[in-house]
MARPALO-113385 format. One record per residue (C-alpha): residue number from 1; residue in three letters; chain; x, y, z. Coordinates in nm, 2 decimals. Each point is the difference from the previous one (the first is absolute). Layout:
REM MARPALO-113385
+-----+-----+-------+--------+--------+--------+
!   n ! res ! chain !     xx !     yy !     zz !
+-----+-----+-------+--------+--------+--------+
! NUM ! ALA !     A !      X !      Y !      Z !
...
+-----+-----+-------+--------+--------+--------+
***
This chain:
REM MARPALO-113385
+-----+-----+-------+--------+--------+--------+
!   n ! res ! chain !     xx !     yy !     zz !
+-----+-----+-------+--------+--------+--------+
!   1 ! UNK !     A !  12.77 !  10.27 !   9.30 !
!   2 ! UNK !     A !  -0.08 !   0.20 !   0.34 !
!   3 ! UNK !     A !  -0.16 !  -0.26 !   0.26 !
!   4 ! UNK !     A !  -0.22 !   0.18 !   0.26 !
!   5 ! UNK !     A !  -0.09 !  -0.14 !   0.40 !
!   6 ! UNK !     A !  -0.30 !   0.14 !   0.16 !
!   7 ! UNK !     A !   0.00 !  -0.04 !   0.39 !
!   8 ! UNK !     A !  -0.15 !   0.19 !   0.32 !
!   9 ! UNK !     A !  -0.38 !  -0.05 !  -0.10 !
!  10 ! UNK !     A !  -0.23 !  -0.16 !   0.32 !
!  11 ! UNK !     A !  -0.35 !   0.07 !   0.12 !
!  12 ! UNK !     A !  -0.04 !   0.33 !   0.19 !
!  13 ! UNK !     A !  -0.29 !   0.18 !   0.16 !
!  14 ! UNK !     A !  -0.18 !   0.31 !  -0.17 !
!  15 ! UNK !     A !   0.23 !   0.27 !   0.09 !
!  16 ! UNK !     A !   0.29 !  -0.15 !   0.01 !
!  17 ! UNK !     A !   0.33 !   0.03 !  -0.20 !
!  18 ! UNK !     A !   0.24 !  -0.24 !  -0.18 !
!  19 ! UNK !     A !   0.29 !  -0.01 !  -0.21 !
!  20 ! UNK !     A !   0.02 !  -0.21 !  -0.28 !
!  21 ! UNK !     A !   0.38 !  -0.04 !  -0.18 !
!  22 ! UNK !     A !   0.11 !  -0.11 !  -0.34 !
!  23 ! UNK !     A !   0.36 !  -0.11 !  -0.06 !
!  24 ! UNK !     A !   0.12 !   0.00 !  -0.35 !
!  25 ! UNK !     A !   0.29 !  -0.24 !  -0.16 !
!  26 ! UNK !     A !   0.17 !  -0.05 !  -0.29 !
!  27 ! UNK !     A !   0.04 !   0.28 !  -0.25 !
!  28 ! UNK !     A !  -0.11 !   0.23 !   0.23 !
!  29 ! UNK !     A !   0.21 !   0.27 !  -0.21 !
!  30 ! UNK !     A !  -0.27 !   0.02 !  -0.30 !
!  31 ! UNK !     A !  -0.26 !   0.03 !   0.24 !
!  32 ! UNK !     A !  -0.13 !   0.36 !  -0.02 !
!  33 ! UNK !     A !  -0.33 !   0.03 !   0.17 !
!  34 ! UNK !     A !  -0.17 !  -0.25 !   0.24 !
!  35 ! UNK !     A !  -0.33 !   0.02 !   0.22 !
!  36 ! UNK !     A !  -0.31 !  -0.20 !   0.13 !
!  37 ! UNK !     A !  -0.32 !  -0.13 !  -0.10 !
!  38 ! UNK !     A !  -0.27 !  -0.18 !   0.17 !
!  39 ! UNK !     A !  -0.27 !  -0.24 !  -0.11 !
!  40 ! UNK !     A !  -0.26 !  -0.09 !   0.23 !
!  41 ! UNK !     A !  -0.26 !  -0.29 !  -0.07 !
!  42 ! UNK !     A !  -0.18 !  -0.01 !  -0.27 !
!  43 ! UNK !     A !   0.14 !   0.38 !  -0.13 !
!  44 ! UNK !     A !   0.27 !   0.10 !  -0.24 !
!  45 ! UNK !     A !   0.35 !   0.05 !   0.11 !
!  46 ! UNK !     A !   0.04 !   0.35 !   0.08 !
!  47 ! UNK !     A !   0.24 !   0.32 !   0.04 !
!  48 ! UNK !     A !   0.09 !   0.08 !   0.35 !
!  49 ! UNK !     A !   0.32 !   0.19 !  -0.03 !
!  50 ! UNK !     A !   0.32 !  -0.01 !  -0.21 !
!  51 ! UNK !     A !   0.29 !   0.19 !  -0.01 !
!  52 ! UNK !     A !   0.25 !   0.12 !  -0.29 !
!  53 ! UNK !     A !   0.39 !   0.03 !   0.02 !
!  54 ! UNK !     A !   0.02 !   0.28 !  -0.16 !
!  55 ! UNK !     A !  -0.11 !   0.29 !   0.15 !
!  56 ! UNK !     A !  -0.09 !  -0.18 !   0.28 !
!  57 ! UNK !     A !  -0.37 !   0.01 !  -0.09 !
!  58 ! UNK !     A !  -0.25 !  -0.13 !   0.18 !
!  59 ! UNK !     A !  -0.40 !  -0.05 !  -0.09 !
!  60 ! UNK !     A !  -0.29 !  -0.18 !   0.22 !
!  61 ! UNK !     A !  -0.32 !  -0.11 !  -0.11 !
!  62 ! UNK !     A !  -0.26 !   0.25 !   0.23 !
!  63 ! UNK !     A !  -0.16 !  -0.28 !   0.15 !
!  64 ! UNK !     A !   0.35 !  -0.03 !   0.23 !
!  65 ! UNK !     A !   0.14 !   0.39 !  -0.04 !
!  66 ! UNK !     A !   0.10 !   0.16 !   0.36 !
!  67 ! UNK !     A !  -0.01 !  -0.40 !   0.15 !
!  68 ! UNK !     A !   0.25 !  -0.21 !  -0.20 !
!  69 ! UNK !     A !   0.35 !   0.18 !  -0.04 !
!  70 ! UNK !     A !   0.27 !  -0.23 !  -0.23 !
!  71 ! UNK !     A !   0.37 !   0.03 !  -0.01 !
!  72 ! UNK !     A !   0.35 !  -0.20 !  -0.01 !
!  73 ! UNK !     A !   0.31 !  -0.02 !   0.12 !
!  74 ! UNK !     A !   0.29 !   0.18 !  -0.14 !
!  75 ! UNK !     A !   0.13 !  -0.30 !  -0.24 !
!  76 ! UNK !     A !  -0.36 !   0.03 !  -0.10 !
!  77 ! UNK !     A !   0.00 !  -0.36 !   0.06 !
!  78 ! UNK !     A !  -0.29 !  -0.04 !   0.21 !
!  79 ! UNK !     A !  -0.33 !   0.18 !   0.01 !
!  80 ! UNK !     A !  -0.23 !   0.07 !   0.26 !
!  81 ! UNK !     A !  -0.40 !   0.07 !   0.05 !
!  82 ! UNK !     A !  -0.07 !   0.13 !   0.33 !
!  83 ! UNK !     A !  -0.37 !   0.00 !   0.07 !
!  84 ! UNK !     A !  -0.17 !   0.17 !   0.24 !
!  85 ! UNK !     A !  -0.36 !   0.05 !   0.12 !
!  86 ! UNK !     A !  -0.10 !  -0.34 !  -0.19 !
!  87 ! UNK !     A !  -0.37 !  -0.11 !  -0.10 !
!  88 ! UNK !     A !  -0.17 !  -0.29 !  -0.04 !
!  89 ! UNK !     A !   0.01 !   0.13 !  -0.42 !
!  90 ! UNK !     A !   0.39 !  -0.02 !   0.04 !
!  91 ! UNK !     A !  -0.08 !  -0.44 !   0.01 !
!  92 ! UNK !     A !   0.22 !  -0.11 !  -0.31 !
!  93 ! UNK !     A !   0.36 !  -0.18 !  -0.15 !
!  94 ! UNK !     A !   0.21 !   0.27 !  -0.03 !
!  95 ! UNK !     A !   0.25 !  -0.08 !  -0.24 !
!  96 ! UNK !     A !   0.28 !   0.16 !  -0.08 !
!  97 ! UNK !     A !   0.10 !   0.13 !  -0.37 !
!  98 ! UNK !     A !   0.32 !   0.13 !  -0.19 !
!  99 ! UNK !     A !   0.06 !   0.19 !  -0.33 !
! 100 ! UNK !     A !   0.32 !  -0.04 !  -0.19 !
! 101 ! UNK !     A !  -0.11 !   0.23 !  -0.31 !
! 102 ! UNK !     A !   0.07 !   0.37 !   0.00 !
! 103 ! UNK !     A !  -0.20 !   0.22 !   0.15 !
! 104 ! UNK !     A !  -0.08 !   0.26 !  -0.16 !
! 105 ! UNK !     A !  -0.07 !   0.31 !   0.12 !
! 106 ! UNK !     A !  -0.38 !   0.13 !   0.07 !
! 107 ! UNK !     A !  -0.09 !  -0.41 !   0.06 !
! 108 ! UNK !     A !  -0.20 !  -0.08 !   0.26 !
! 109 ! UNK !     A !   0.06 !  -0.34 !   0.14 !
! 110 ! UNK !     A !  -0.33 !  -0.12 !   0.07 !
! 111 ! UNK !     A !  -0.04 !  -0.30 !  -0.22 !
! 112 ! UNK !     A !   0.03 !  -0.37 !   0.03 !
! 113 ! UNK !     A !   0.13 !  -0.02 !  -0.32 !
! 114 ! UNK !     A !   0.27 !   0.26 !  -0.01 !
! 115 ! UNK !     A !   0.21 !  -0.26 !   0.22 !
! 116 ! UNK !     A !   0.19 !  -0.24 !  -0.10 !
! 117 ! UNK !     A !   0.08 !  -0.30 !   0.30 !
! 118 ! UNK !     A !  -0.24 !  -0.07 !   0.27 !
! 119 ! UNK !     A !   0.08 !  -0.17 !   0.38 !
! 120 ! UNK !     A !  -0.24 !  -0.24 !   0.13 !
! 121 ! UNK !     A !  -0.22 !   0.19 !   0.25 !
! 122 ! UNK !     A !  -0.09 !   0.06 !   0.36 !
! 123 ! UNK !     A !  -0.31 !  -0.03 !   0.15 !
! 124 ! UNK !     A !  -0.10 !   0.28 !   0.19 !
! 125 ! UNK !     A !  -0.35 !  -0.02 !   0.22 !
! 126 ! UNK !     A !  -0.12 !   0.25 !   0.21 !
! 127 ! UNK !     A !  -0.30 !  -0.09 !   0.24 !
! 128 ! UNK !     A !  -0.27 !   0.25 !   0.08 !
+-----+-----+-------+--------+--------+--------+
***
């Protein structure tokens, strides 16, 4: 079992930047990818960024490319989303996901259901 902790979400201004971070415990040793998602009312939970071990690979849905940078710390136990320039769109829970099956090479990380544990969320609101 891997048990993830969102924190750093808040209210912010268009334009402004925040860094949301997910700590990860428990068998953090089969973890092999991890990333976030966001749902905002009334939509689906979405791909915002994720991140695999191996190769260090990185992929970000367009709507957040050259704004939202992810990345961890060197045990790899925590990730971070640093977002910059934010919109009034960027409104959502942003929860935090990890995979503990292989991944393979070629696979893009961009679905909710290719992860495997889920943390609880963080509410992120930017004001226009």
């Amino acid at each position: 079992q891997v048990q993830l902790v969102e924190s750093g979400g808040g209210l912010v201004q268009a334009g402004g930047s925040l860094r949301l971070s997910c700590a990860q415990s428990g068998r953090t040793f089969s973890t092999e990818a991890m990333g976030w998602f966001r749902q905002a009312p009334g939509k689906e939970r979405e791909f915002v960024a994720t991140m695999s071990w191996s190769g260090g690979r990185t992929f970000y849905a367009d709507s957040v490319k050259g704004r939202f940078t992810i990345s961890s710390d060197n045990a790899r136990n925590t990730i971070y989303l640093q977002m910059n320039s934010l919109e009034p769109e960027d409104t959502a829970v942003y929860y935090c996901a990890a995979r503990t099956r292989p991944v393979y090479s070629g696979l893009r990380l961009a679905v909710r259901a290719q992860f495997d544990y889920w943390g609880q969320g963080t509410q992120v609101t930017v004001s226009s």
